[in-house]
Structures are given as structure tokens and as C-alpha cells.
Residue frames as qw, qx, qy, qz and C-alpha x, y, z in Angstrom:
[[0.335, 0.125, -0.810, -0.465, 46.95, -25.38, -31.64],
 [0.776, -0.252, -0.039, -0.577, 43.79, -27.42, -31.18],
 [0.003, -0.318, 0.944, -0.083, 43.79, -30.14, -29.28],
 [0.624, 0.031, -0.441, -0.645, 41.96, -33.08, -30.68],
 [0.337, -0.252, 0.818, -0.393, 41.76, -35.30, -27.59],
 [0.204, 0.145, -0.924, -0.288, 39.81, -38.99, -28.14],
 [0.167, 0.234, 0.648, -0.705, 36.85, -37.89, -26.48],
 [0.014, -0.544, -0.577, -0.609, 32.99, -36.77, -27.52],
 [0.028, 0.313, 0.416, -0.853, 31.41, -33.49, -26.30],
 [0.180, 0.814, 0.552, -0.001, 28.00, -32.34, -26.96],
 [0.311, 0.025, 0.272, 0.910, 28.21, -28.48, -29.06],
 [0.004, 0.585, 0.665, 0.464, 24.78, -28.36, -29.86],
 [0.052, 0.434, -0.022, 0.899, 23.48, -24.65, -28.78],
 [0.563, -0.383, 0.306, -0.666, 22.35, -24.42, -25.15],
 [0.901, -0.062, -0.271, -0.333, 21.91, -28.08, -24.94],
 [0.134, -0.657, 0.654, -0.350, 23.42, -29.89, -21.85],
 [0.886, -0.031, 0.338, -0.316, 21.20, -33.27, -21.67],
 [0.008, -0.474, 0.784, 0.401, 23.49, -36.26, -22.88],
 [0.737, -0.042, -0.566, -0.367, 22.14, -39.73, -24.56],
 [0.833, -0.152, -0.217, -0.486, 20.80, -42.22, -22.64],
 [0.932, -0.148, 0.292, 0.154, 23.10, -44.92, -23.29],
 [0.287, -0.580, 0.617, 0.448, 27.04, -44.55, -24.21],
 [0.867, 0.497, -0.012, 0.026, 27.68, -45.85, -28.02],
 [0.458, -0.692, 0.412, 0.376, 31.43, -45.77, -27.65],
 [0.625, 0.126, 0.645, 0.421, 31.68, -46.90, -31.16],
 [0.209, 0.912, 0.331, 0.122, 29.23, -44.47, -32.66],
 [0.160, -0.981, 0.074, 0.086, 31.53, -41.70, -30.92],
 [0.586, -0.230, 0.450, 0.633, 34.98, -43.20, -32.15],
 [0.519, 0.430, 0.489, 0.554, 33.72, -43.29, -35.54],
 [0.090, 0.925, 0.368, -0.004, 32.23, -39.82, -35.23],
 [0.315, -0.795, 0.236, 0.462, 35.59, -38.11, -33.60],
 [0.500, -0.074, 0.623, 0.597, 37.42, -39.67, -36.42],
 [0.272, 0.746, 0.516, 0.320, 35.25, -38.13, -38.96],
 [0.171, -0.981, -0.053, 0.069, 35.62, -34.35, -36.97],
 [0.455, -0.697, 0.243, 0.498, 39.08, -35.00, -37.15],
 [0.442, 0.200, 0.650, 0.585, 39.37, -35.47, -40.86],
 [0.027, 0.880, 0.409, 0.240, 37.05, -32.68, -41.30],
 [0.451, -0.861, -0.055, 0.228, 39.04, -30.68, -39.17],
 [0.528, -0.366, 0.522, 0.561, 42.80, -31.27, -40.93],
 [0.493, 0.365, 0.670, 0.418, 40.94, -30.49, -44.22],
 [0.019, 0.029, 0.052, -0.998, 39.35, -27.36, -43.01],
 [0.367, -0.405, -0.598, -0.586, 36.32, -27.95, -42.77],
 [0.049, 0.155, -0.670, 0.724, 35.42, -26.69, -39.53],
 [0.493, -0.156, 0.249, -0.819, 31.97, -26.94, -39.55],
 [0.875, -0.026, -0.301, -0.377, 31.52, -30.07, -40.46],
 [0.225, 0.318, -0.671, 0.631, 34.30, -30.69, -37.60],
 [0.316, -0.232, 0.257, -0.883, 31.98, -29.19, -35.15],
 [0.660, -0.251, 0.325, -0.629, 29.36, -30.93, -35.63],
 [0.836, 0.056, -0.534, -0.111, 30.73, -34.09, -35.94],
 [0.191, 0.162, -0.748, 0.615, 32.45, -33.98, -32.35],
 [0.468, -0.107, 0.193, -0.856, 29.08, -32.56, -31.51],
 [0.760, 0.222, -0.483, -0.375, 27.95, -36.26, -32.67],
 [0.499, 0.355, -0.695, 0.377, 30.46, -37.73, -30.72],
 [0.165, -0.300, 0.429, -0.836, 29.46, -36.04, -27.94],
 [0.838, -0.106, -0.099, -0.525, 25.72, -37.65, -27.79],
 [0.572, 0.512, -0.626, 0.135, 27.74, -40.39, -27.71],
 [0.769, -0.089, -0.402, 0.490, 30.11, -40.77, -25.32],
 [0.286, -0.931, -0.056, -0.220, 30.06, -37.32, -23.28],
 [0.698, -0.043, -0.021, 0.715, 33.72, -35.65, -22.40],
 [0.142, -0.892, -0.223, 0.366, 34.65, -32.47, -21.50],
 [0.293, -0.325, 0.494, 0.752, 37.54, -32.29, -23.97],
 [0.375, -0.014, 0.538, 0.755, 35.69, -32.72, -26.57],
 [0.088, 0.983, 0.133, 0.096, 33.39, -29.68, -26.36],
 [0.385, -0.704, 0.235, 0.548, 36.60, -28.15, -26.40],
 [0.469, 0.091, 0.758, 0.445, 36.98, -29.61, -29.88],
 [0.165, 0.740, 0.526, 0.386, 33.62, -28.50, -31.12],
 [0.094, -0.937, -0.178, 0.286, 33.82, -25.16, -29.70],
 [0.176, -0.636, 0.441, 0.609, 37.24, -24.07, -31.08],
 [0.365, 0.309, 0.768, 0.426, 35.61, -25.79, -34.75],
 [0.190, 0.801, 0.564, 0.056, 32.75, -23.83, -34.33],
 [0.323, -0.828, -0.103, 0.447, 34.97, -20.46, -33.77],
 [0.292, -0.103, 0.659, 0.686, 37.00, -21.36, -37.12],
 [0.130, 0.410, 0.762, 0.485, 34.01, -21.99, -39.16],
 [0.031, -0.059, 0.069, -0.995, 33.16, -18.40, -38.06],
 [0.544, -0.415, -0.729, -0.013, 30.18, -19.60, -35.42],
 [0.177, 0.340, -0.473, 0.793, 30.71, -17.18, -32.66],
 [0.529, -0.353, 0.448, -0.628, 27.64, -17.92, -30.89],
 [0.951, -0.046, -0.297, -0.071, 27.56, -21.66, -31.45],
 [0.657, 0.366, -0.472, 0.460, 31.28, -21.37, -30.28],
 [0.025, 0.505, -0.527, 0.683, 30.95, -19.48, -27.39],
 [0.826, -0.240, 0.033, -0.508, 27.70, -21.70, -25.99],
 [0.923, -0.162, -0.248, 0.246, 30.23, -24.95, -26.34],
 [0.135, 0.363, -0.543, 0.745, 33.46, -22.44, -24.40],
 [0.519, -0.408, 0.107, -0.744, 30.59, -21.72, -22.02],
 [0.939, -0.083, -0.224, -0.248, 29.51, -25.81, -21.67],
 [0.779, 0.096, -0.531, 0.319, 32.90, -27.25, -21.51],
 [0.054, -0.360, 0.476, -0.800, 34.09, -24.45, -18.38],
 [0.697, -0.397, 0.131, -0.583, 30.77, -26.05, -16.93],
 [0.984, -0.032, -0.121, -0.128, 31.69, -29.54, -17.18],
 [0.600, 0.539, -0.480, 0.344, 35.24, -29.52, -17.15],
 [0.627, -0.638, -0.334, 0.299, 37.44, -30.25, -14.13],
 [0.098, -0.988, -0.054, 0.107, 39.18, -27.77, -12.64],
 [0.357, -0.609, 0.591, 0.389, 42.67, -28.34, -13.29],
 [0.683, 0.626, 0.372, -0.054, 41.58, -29.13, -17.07],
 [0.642, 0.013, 0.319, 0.697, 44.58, -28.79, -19.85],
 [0.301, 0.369, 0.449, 0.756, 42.58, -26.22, -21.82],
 [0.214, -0.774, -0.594, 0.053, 40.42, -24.22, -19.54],
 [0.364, -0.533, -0.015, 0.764, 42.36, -21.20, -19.21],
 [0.047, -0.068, 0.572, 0.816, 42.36, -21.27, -23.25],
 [0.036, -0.482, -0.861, -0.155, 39.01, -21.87, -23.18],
 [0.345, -0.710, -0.338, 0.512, 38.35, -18.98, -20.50],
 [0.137, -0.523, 0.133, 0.830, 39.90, -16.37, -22.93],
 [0.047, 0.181, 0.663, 0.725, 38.41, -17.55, -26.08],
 [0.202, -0.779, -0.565, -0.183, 34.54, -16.91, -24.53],
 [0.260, -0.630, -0.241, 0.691, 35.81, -13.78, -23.18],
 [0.148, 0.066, 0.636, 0.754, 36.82, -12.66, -26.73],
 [0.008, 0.341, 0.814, 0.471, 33.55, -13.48, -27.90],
 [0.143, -0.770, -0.563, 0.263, 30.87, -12.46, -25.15],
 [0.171, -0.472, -0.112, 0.858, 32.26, -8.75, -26.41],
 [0.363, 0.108, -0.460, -0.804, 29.88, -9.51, -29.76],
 [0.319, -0.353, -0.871, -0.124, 27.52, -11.77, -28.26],
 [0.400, -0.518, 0.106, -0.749, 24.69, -10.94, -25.74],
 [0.279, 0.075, -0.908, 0.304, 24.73, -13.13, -22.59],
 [0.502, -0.298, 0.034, -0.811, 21.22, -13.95, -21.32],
 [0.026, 0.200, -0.887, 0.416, 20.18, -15.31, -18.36],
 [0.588, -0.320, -0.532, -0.518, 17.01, -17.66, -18.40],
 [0.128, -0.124, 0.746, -0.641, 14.68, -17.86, -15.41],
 [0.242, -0.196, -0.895, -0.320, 11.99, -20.55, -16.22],
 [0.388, 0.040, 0.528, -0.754, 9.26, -19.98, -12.85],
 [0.562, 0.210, 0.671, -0.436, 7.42, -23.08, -13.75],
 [0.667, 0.588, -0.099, -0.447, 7.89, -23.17, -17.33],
 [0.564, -0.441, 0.662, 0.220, 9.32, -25.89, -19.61],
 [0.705, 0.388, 0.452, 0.384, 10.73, -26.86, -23.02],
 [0.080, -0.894, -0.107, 0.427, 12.28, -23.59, -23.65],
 [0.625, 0.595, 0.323, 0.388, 12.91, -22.23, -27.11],
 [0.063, 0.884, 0.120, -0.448, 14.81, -19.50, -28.59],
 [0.284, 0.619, -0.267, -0.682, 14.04, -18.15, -31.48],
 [0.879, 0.082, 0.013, -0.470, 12.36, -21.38, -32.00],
 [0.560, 0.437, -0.635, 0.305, 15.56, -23.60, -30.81],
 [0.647, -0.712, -0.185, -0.198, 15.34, -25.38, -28.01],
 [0.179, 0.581, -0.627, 0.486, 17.97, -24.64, -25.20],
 [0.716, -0.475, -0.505, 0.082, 18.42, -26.11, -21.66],
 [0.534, -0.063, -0.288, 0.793, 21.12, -24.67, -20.34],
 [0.148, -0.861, -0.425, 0.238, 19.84, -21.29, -18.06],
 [0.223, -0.782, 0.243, 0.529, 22.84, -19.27, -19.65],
 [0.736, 0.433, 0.429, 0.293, 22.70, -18.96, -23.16],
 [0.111, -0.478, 0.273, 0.827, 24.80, -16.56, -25.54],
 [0.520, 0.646, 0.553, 0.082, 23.19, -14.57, -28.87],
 [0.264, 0.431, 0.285, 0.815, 23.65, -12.43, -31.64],
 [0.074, -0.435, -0.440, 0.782, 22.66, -9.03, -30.50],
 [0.221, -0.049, -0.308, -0.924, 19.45, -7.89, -31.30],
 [0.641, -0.181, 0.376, -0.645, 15.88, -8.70, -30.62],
 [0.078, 0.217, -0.971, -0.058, 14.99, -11.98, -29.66],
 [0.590, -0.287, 0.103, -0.747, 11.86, -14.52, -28.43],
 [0.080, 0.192, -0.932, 0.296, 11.95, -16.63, -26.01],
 [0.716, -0.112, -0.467, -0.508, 9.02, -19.47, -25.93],
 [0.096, 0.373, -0.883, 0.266, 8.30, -21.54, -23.35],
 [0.450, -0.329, -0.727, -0.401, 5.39, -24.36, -22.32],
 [0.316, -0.209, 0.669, -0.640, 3.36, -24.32, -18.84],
 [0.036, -0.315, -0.945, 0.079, 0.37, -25.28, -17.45],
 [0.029, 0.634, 0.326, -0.701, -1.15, -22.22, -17.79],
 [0.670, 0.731, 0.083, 0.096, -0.62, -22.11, -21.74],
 [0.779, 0.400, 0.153, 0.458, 2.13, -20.89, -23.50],
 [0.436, -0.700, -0.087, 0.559, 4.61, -18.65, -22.28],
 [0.588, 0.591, 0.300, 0.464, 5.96, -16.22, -24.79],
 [0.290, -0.801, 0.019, 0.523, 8.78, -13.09, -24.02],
 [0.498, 0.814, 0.062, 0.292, 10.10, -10.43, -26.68],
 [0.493, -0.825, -0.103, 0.256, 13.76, -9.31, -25.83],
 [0.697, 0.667, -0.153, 0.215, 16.72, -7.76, -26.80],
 [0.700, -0.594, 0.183, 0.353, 20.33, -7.67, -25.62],
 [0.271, 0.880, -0.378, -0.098, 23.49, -5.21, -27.08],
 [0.833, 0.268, -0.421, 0.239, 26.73, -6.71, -27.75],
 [0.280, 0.320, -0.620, 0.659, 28.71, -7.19, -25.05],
 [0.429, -0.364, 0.315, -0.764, 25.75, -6.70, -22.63],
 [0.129, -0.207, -0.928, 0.280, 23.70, -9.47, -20.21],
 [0.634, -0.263, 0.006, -0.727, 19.50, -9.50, -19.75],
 [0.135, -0.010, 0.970, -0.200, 17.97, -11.60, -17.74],
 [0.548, -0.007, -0.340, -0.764, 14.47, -13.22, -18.97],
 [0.361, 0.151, 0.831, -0.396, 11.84, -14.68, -16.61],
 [0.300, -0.017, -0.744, -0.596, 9.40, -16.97, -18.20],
 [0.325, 0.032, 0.731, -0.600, 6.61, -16.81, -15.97],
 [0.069, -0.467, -0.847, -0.244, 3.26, -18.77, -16.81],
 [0.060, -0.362, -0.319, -0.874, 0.36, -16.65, -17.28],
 [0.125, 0.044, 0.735, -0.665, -1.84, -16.33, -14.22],
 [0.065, -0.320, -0.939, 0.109, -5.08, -17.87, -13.98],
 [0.234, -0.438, -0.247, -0.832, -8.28, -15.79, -15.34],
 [0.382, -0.060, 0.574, -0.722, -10.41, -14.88, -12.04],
 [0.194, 0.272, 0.878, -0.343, -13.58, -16.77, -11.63],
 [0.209, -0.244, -0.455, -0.830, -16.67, -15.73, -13.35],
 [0.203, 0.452, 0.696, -0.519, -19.72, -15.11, -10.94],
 [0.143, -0.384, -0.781, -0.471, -22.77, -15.73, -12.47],
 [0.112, 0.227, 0.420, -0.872, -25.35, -13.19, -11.38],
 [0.074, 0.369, 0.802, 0.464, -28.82, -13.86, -12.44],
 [0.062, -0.773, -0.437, 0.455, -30.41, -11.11, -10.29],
 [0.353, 0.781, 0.303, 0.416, -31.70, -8.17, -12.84],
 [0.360, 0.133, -0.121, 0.916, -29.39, -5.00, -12.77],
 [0.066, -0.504, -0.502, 0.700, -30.92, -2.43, -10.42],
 [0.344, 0.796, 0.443, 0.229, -33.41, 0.15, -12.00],
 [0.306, 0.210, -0.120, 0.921, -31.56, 3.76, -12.50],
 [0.059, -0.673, -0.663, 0.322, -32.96, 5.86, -9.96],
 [0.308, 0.777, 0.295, 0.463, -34.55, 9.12, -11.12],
 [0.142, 0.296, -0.257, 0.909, -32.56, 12.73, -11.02],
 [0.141, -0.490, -0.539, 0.670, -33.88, 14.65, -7.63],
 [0.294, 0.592, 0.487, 0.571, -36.19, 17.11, -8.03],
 [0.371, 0.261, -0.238, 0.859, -35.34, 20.68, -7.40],
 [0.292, -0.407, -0.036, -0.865, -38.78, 22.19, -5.74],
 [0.166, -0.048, -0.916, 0.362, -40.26, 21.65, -2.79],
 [0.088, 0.565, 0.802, 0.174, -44.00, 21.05, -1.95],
 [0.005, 0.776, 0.212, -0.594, -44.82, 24.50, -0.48],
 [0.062, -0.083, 0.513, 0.852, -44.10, 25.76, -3.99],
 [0.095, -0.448, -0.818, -0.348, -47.75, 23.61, -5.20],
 [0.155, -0.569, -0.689, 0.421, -49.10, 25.22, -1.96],
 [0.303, -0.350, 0.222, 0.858, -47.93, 28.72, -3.06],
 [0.165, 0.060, -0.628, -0.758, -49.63, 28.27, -6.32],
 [0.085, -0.618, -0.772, -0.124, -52.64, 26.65, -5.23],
 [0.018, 0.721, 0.540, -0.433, -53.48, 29.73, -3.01],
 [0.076, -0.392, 0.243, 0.884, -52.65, 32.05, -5.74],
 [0.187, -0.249, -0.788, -0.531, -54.87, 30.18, -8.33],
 [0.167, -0.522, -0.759, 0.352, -57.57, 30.42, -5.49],
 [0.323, -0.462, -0.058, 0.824, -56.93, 33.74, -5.24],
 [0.085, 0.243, -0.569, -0.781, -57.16, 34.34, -8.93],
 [0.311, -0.349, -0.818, -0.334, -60.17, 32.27, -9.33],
 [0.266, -0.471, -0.486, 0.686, -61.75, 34.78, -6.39],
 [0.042, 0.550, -0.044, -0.833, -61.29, 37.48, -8.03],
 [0.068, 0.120, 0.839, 0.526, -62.00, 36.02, -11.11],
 [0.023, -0.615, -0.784, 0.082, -65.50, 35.04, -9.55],
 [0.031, 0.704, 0.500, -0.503, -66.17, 38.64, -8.43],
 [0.061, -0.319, 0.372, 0.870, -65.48, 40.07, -11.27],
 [0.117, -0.214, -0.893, -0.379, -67.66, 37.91, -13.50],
 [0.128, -0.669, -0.661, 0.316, -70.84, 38.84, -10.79],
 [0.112, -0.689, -0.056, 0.714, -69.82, 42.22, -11.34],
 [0.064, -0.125, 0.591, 0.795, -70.05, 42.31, -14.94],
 [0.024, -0.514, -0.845, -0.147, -73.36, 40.34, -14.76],
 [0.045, -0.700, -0.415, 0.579, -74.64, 43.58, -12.54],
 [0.048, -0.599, 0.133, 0.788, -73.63, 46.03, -14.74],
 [0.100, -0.175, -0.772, -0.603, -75.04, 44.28, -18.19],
 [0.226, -0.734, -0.641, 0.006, -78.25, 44.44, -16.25],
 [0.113, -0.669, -0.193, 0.709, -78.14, 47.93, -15.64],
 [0.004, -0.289, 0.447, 0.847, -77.46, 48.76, -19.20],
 [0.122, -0.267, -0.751, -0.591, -80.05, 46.82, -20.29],
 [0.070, -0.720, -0.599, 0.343, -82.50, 48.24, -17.92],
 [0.054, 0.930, -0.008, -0.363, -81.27, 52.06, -18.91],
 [0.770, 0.144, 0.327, 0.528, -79.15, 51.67, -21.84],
 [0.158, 0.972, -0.041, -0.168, -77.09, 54.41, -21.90],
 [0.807, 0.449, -0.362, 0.122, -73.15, 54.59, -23.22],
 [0.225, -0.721, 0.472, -0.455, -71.91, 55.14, -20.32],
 [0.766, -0.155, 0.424, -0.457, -73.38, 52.21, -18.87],
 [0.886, 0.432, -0.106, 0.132, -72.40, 50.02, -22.30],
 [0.140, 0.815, -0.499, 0.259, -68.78, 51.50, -21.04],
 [0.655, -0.434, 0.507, -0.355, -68.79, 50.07, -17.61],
 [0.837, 0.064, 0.078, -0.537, -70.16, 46.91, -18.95],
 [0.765, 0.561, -0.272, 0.162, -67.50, 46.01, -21.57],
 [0.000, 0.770, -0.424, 0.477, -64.83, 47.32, -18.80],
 [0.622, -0.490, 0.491, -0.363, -65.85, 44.88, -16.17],
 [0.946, 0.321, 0.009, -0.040, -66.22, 42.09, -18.99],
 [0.501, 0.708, -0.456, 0.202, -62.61, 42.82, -19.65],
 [0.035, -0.540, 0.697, -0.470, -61.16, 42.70, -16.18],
 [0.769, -0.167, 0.599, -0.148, -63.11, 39.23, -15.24],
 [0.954, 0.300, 0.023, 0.008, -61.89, 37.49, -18.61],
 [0.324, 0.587, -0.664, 0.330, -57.97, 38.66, -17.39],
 [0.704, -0.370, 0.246, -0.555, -59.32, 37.04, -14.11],
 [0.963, 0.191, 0.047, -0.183, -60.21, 33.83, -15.79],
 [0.842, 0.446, -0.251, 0.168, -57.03, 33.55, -17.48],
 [0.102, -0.622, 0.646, -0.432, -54.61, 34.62, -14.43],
 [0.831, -0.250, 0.360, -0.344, -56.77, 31.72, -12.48],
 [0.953, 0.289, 0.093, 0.011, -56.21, 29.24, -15.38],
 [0.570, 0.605, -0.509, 0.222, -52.28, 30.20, -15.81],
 [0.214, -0.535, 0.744, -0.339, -51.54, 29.70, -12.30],
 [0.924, -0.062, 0.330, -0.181, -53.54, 26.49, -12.18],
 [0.936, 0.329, -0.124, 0.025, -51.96, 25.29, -15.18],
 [0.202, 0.806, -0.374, 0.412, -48.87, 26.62, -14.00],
 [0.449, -0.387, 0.677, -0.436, -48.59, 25.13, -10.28],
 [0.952, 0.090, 0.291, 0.010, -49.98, 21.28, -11.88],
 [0.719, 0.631, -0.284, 0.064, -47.16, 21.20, -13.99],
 [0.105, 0.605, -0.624, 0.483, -44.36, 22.14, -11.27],
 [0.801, -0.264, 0.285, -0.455, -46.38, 19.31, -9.17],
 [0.965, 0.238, 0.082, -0.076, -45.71, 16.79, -11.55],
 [0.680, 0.615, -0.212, 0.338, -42.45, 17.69, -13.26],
 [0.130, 0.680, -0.454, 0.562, -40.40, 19.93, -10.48],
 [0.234, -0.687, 0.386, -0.569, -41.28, 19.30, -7.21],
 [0.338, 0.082, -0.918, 0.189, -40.26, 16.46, -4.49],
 [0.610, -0.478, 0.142, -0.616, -42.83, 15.19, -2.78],
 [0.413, -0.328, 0.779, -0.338, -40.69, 12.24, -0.82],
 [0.563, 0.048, 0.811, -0.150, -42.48, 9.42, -2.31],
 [0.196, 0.433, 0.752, 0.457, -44.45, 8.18, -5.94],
 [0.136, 0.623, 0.201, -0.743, -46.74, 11.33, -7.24],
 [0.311, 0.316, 0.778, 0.445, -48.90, 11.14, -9.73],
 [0.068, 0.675, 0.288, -0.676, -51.09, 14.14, -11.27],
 [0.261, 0.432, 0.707, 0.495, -53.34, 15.24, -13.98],
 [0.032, 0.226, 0.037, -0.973, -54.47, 19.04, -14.97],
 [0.199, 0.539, 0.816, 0.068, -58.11, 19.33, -16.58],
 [0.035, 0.244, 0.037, -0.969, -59.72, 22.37, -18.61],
 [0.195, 0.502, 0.813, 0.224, -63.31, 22.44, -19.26],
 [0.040, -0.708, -0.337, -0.619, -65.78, 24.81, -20.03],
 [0.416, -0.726, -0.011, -0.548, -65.99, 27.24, -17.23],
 [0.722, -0.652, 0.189, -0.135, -63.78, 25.26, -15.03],
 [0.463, 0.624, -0.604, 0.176, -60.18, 23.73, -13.99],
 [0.810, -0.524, 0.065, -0.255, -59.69, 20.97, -12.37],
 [0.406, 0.652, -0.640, 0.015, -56.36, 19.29, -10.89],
 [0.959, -0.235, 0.076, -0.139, -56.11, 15.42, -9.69],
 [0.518, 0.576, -0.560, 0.292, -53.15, 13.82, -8.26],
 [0.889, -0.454, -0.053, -0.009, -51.53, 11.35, -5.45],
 [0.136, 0.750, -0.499, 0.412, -48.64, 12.89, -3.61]]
């Protein structure tokens, strides 16, 4: 049977912080009220009227009171948070503490038991209730625990099975790094490597040379042989003529592909180790190629 001892105990869920100042009146009138509430059946309005009491005048008996109210008025985690309170407060050779000791056993096999670890946080909520106490029981399923810092606001999503135990650290968020300001412009991208090396240009100059050589003697050699025809125009001689014409205007253009051919790979392909700058030219009757390697 309960026992309704003449006492007041805080109930209130996780909360362990009494009033201020004692009202010993306040907490008569209050018990008296829990007990009339109690003998009527009304357990919850039992509960929290010891819970009332409790603010009060503080007693370990009577969170016994409100806890075995709250356990009638089918409360099981309001009940097992004041079992939980009074075993804290109680002395040890307490009347009811054994009974106490099996009823939150009972329970904690449909409750989750979670263990709060604050690291610098304070006012701690859950599920938007504040608690003090560092050992709170809950319904099982997910929860969120809330808590202030100095760092902002602490916030933890968690869940816990029946019968089971989580612990949940509320750590303050850690301090964004520094920002270094850098006003020095970002670096220029340096350009891709290029794959040829100078002796290619060289390669090609002496070939264009080469070609422009032969080029030349051809061209002389055509000149000879138009002057022969027109001295003795014969077809033979018109043969020649046309023949030599031919083989100094492939000349010309062998000269002019390697040139154009070896300035390009100057400019575009080849490393020459430092800045390199370079410009191809085609005029009448000549090719010319400028550039600073």
C-alpha cells in the first residue's frame, strides 16, 4: 500500500533543483490536496500535487508519493524519473527503498535509460523539456536532446530500445578556423610543356635552305633553257623548257612548305627554355621568318 508520509518531494521529470526558500505551509496544503486526490483516484492529479509539495518543502518520502501516483495514473516514465530521484536522495536505510528499487526495475524494461554528458553545455532539454538530472528515463524511440553553449546551440538526434541505455554527449560546436585574408593575386597558370626541341627548327631551317637551293638552281636553269628555245625554237627545246619550269615551281613550293612548316613548330611545338616569339611572312618571290627565342 502507498505510503502517504507528511512530507513534499519534487516529481517533476529529470528535475532535481529545489525552491529557494521552504513554504512549509504551501507544502502542507499541497500534500493534503495529493492526498485527497489520491483516496479518490485520481492519481494524476495526486502526482502532481506532491510534486507541488515538493518545491516546497523537499523530502525524500514524498517523491515516493509522486512516483508510485505517477505509476497508477499510468505515467511510466514520469514514474520511473521520481523511483530514480527518490533512490538518489533517500537515506539508506529508507522505509520504502527496496519497494522503490523494484518498482524502477519493472519499468526501465519499457523505458530507455539515457545517460547525459553535458562537456560545457547548459540548460538541457529533451524533447523540448528541460531536465537536470544526468540520468534521465524515456519512451523508446527517437529522441532530441537540446542544449545551450557558448559556441551556439548544441543539438543531438537519438534513439534508445526498451529496456536498453545510450549515452549522449552534448558537446559545443568547435570554433570555425580563422579566415586569412590574402590579397596577393592567385598565381598565373603556367603553360603545358612543349614537346619539341630546338634542333627540330634547326632541322627544318637547313632543309628549307636546302629546298630554297635547289629551288634557286632550278629557276636559273629554266631561265637557260627558255633562252635557248627562243634563240632556236624547236619542240624539243619548248620540251626541256616547260620540264625545267616544272621542277623549279615543285622547288619553290617544297622551300615554302618547309619554311612554313618549321615557323609553325617554332612557335607552337617547340621549347626553347625561355619567352619566344615568331612570325612567318610570304611575299612575292620570297619567305621570310622573324622571331625571339
Amino acid at each position: 500500500m502507498l505510503a502517504l508520509a507528511f512530507v513534499a518531494v519534487l516529481g517533476v521529470f529529470g528535475v532535481r533543483t529545489a525552491a529557494a526558500e521552504e513554504d512549509p505551509k504551501r507544502a502542507a496544503k499541497a500534500f493534503r490536496e495529493g492526498q485527497k486526490a489520491y483516496a479518490a483516484g485520481d492519481y494524476r492529479r495526486a502526482a502532481q500535487s506532491f510534486e507541488e509539495a515538493f518545491v516546497a518543502k523537499p523530502h525524500h518520502d514524498a517523491m515516493w508519493n509522486a512516483a508510485r501516483s505517477w505509476q497508477k495514473a499510468g505515467e511510466p516514465t514520469r514514474a520511473a524519473n521520481d523511483y530514480a530521484h527518490y533512490l538518489d536522495i533517500a537515506p539508506a536505510k529508507a522505509m520504502d527503498r527496496d519497494s522503490a528499487t523494484t518498482a524502477l526495475g519493472e519499468l526501465t524494461t519499457r523505458l530507455g535509460r539515457v545517460e547525459v554528458q553535458k562537456a560545457g553545455a547548459t540548460n538541457v532539454r529533451f524533447d523540448g523539456a528541460a531536465i537536470e538530472s544526468m540520468i534521465v528515463y524515456v519512451a523508446p524511440g527517437e529522441h532530441v536532446a537540446e542544449a545551450d553553449s557558448s559556441g551556439g546551440p548544441v543539438r543531438k538526434v537519438f534513439s534508445v530500445d526498451a529496456g536498453g541505455s545510450v549515452s549522449v554527449t552534448l558537446t559545443p560546436p568547435p570554433k570555425p578556423d580563422p579566415v586569412i585574408k590574402n590579397d596577393d593575386p592567385p598565381p598565373k597558370p603556367e603553360p603545358p610543356p612543349k614537346p619539341l626541341k630546338p634542333w627540330v627548327v634547326y632541322v627544318g631551317g637547313g632543309l628549307t635552305l636546302a629546298a630554297a637551293g635547289i629551288a634557286t638552281w632550278q629557276g636559273l636553269d629554266t631561265v637557260s633553257k627558255k633562252d635557248e628555245f627562243q634563240t632556236a625554237p624547236t619542240q624539243g627545246k619548248l620540251d626541256d623548257a616547260r620540264s625545267a619550269e616544272l621542277r623549279t615551281n615543285i622547288a619553290v613550293g617544297g622551300a615554302v612548305g618547309f619554311a612554313l612548316i618549321t615557323g609553325a613548330l617554332a612557335v607552337f611545338l617547340v621549347d626553347w627554355g625561355g619567352t619566344q616569339k615568331a612570325s612567318v611572312g610570304v611575299g612575292p618571290g620570297s619567305l621570310s621568318v622573324r622571331g625571339t627565342f
